[in-house]
N, C-alpha and C positions, 0 to 999 in steps of 0.2 A: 711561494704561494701564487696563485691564478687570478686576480681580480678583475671583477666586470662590475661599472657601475649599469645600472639598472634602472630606467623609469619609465612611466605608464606606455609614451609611446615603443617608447625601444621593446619593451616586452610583449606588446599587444603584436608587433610584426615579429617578433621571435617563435610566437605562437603561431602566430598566420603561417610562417616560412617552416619553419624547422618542427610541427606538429608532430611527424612522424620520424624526425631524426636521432639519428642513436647519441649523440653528444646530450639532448635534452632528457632522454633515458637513464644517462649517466649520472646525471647533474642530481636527479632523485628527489629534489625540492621543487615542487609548483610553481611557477613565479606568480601566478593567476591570484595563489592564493598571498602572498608575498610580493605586491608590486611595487613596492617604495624601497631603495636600499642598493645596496653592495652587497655581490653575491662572491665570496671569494672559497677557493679551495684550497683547506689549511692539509699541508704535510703533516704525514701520520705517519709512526717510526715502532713495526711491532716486532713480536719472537714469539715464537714455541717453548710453553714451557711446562711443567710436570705440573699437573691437578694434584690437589688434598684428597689425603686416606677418606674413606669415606664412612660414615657409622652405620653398620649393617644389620644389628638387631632390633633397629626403627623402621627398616623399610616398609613402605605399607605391600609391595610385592619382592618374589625374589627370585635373583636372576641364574641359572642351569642353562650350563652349555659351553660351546667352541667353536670359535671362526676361525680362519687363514686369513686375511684381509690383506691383497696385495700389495696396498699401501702403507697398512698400517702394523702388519704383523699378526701376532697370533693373540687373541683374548681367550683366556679362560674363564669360566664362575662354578664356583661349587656350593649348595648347601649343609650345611651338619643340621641337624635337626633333633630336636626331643620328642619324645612320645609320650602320650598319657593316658592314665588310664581311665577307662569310663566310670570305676566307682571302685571306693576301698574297699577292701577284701574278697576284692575277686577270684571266683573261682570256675573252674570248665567243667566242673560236675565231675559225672565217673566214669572212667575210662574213654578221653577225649578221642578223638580219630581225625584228625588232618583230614579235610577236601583239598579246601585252597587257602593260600594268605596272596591277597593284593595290594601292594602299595599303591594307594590311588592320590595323586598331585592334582589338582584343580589348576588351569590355564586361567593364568590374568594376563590382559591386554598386555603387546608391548613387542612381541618376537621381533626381533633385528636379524635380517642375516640372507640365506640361501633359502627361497622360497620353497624350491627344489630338492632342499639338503634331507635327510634322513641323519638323527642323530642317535648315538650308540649310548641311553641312557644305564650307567651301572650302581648299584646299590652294594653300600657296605657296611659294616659296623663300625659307631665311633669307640678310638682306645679308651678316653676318656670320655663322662658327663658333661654340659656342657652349664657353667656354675651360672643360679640364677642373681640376677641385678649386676654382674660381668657386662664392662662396653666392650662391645665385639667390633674391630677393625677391618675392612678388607684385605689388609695385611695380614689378618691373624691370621696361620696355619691351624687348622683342627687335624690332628692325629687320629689317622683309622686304621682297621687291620685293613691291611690288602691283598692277604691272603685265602681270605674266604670270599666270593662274588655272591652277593647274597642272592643279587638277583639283577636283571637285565633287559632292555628291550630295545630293536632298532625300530624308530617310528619317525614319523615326518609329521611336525609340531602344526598344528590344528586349534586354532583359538576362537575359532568360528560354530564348527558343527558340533550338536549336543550328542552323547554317546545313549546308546540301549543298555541299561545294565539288571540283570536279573536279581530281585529283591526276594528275600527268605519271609514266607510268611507260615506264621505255625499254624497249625490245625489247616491249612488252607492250599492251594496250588499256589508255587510263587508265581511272582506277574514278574514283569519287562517296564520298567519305566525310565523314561528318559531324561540323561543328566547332564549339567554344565558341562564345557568343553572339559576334558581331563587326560591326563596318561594315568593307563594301569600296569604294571609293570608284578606281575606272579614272581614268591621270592620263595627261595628255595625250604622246602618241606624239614629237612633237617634244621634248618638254623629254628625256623620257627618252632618245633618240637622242644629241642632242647634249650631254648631260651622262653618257651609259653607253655605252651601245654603240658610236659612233664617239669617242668620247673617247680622252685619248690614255693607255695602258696606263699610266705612269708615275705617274697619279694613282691606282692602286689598287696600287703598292706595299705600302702600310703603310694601316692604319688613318689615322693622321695626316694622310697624306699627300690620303687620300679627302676627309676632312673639311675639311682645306684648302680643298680643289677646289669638294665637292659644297656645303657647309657646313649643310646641314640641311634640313629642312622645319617649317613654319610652319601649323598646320590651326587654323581659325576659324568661327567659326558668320554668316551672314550674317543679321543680324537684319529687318532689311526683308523679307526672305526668306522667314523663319519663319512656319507656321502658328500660333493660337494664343496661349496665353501663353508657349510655350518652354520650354525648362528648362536643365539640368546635366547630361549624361552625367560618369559616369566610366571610366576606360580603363588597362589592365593595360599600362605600358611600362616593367614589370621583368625578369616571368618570361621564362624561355630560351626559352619555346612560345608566345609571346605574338604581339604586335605586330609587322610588317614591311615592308619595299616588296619585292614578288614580281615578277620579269622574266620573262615569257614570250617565248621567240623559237626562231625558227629559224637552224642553222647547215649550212652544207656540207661533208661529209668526202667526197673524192672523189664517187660517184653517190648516196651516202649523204646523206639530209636528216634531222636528228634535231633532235626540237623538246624543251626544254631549260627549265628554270626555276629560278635564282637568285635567295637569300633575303638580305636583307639587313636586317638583326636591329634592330630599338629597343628596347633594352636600357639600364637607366639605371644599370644597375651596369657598362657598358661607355664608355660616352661620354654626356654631360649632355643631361638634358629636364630642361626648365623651364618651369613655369608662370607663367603673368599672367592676372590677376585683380581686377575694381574693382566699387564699386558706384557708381549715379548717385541722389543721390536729392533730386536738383532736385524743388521743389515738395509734397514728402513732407513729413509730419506727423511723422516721422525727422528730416529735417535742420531742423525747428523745432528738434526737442530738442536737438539737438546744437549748435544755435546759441543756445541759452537755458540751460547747463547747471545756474545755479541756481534753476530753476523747476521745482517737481514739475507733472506733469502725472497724470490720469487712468489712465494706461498706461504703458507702457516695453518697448523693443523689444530682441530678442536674434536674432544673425543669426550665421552662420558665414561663412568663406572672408572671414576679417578687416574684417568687416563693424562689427557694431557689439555691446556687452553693454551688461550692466544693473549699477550700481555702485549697491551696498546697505550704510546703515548703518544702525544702532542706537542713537539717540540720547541714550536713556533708562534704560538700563542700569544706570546706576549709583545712579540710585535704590533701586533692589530694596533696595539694603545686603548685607548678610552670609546668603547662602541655601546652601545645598545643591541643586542641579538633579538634581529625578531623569530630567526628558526635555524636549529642547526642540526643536521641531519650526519648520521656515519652510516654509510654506503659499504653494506658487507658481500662480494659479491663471489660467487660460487666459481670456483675454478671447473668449466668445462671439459677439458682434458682427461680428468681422473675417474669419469662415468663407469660405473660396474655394479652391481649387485647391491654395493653398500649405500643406500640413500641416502641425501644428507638428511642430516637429521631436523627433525621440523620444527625445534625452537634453539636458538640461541639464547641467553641471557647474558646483559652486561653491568660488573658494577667496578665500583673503585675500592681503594684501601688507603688504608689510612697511617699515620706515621707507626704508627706501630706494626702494619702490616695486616691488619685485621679486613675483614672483608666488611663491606657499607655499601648501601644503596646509594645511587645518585640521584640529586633534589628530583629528578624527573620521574622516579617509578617510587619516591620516596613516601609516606603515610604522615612520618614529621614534618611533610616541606605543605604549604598551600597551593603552590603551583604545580603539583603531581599528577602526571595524567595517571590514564587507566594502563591496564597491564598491555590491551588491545593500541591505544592509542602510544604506549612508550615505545614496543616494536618488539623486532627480534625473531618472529616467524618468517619460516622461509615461505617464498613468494616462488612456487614453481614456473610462474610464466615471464619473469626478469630474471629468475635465479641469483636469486641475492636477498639478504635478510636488511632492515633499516630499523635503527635505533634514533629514536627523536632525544637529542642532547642540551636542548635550547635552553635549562635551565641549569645545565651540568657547565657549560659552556661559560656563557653569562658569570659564573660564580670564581669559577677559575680566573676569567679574567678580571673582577673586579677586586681580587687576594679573597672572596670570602671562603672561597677553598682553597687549599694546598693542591697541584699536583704531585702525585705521587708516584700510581700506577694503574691502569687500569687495564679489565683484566675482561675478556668474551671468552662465557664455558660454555657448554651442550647441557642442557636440562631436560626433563620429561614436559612434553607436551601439554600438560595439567597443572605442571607449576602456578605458583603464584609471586608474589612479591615477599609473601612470606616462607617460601619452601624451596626457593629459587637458587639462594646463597649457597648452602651448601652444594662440597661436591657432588653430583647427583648420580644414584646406583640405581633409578626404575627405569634408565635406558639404556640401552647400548650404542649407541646409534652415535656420531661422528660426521664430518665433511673437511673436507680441501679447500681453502678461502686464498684468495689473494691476500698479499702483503701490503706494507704500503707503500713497496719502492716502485720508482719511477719506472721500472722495466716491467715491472705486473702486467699480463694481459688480462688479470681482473683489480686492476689495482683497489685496495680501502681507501674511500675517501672521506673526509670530514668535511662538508657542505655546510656553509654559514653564509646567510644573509644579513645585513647589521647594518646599521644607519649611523653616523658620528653622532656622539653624545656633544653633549652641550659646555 
């Protein structure tokens, strides 16, 4: 460990001198605001290790698509998805006639990937329904035929600009009005025939009954396909306004030909979507680590969509003895070398676990502790112009050393940017998004550091 004792005058000319110096950049802690004390820098001893399955039928968006990630290998995600229908006992009238069917997908915030990329979206039918109040894993496989391509499109993922889409209005001229960002993706005229239109009425009794019949769709990114390096859309299949399969047809009422369009909703608070999602990281400097897990390396990698974190201890801790912490800071800083396409990702989140392994906030982002900052004040956002994320640990710290916690393990994932203190624990599946962080070992040209100021107790 590094110690420097510290007081008013020694700090007041460290500021004067070293204002613009990068050792004070490093250090991460204010002395200005901390001028009483011992500022020592405690060794940090971390690994790479496999993220938790993640539960995909909660997500509030969901993730489609394919990267190549230099570093990190290859991500997949797929949806299954159910369909419903707009009301029981429907029927297409007399003698329906196919325009068009479009799968329309509503874009929610979030794309990770190749700005650049054009992604080869494919649609298929699921083998099976997919069973409602089922917890659906990122590991689960959903079985689809893959021999029929329902439907397809190459596009390049737009979560920005509103799309013109031509609305059917009866008795009337359609109009053109403009809607959320979306992919529409035209599925093939036979599948829809003989699964809607000439199908037989009794499978559109009931909801149930539909999904029996229809049993779902299956939309996949075809990687061979892709421009690029790819990436991650994600997609709104909650809201009521969202996501749908739209039937355009004509029917005949007497000399009367009225052309007609039927919505049929994906909606996850009505019948189950679920995601799948893996990483591959054959040959990656990743599944070294994960296949060495008591070996520090240089680096350490943090990935979301159950990918992989970084498991951080403190070995030296209890050296200090009996102190008072007045701030103690962990300095996560962004390995420069591995710059490409992939951003790091703009929040980290950190917590501990506890003897059973279970995952726990720490006293500082805690709700049960009094001395809990805010989400903004604990840290964990990256800081594009240090490149490095900071975690305030001064009360995590403090407790450790006093026995009122155990250490255990502690553990920095990749979480969505929206997170909270309460949505944060879990694995997180609404990013895709990952970075390269230095380690703690001495040889890091970004080493992690644990930054404590602390005064002798009494």
């Amino acid at each position: 460990m590094k110690l420097f004792k510290l007081d008013l005058l020694t700090l007041l000319i460290s500021l004067f001198i070293l204002g613009s110096c990068k050792t004070s950049d490093q250090i991460g802690i204010n002395p200005a605001n901390d001028i009483n004390g011992i500022l020592v820098e405690e060794a940090v001893k971390t690994a790479t290790v496999a993220e938790d399955p993640v539960i995909t039928n909660s997500l509030s968006k969901f993730p489609i698509g394919y990267f190549q990630d230099p570093i990190f290998g290859k991500t997949t995600a797929n949806v299954a998805m159910s369909l419903n229908t707009p009301s029981t006992d429907l029927t297409f009238g007399t003698a329906p006639a196919l325009d068009s069917a479009v799968l329309v997908l509503k874009y929610a915030d979030g794309y990770y990937g190749d700005a650049t990329a054009k992604l080869q979206f494919e649609v298929y039918q699921l083998a099976a329904r997919l069973q409602p109040g089922k917890v659906f894993y990122n590991t689960d496989v959903q079985a689809f035929d893959n021999s029929i391509l329902v439907g397809s499109r190459l596009a390049k993922v737009n979560t920005v600009d509103s799309v013109l889409v031509t609305e059917i209005v009866k008795g009337a001229p359609d109009v053109q009005k403009k809607k959320a960002p979306q992919i529409r993706i035209t599925l093939d005229p036979t599948f829809i025939n003989s699964n809607f239109l000439n199908a037989d009425v009794a499978n559109f009794k009931t909801n149930s009954a539909f999904n029996n019949f229809i049993k779902g769709l299956y939309v996949t990114v075809n990687g061979a396909q892709t421009t690029g390096a790819g990436g991650i859309a994600y997609f709104d299949l909650s809201s009521a306004d969202g996501s749908k399969l739209e039937l355009y047809y004509k029917n005949t009422s007497g000399t009367t030909v009225d052309t007609t369009v039927v919505s049929f909703p994906i909606q996850n608070s009505l019948s189950p979507v679920a995601a799948e999602f893996k990483h591959d990281y054959t040959g990656t400097l990743v599944e070294t680590q994960l296949n060495n897990p008591n070996t520090e390396y240089d680096d350490t990698y943090v990935q979301a969509m159950a990918g992989v974190k970084t498991r951080v201890n403190f070995p030296n801790l209890d050296q200090l003895g009996k102190i008072t912490v007045n701030k103690a800071e962990l300095i996560v800083s962004v390995d420069q070398g591995t710059a490409d396409v992939f951003k790091p990702v703009p929040r980290l989140f950190l917590y501990q676990s506890d003897i059973a392994g279970q995952k726990q906030l720490v006293p500082d982002i805690s709700d049960h502790d009094s001395r809990a900052l805010t989400d903004a004040g604990f840290g964990g956002f990256y800081d594009s112009t240090k490149k490095r994320y900071t975690f305030v640990l001064t009360s995590y710290v403090q407790d450790l050393l006093s026995g009122k916690l155990k250490q255990y393990n502690t553990y920095i994932s990749a979480v969505d940017s929206l997170a909270n203190r309460l949505t944060a624990l879990p694995s997180s599946g609404t990013t895709a998004a990952r970075v390269v962080i230095g380690s703690g070992k001495s040889t890091s040209n970004y080493k992690m550091k644990l930054n404590i100021i602390y005064t002798k107790a009494n």
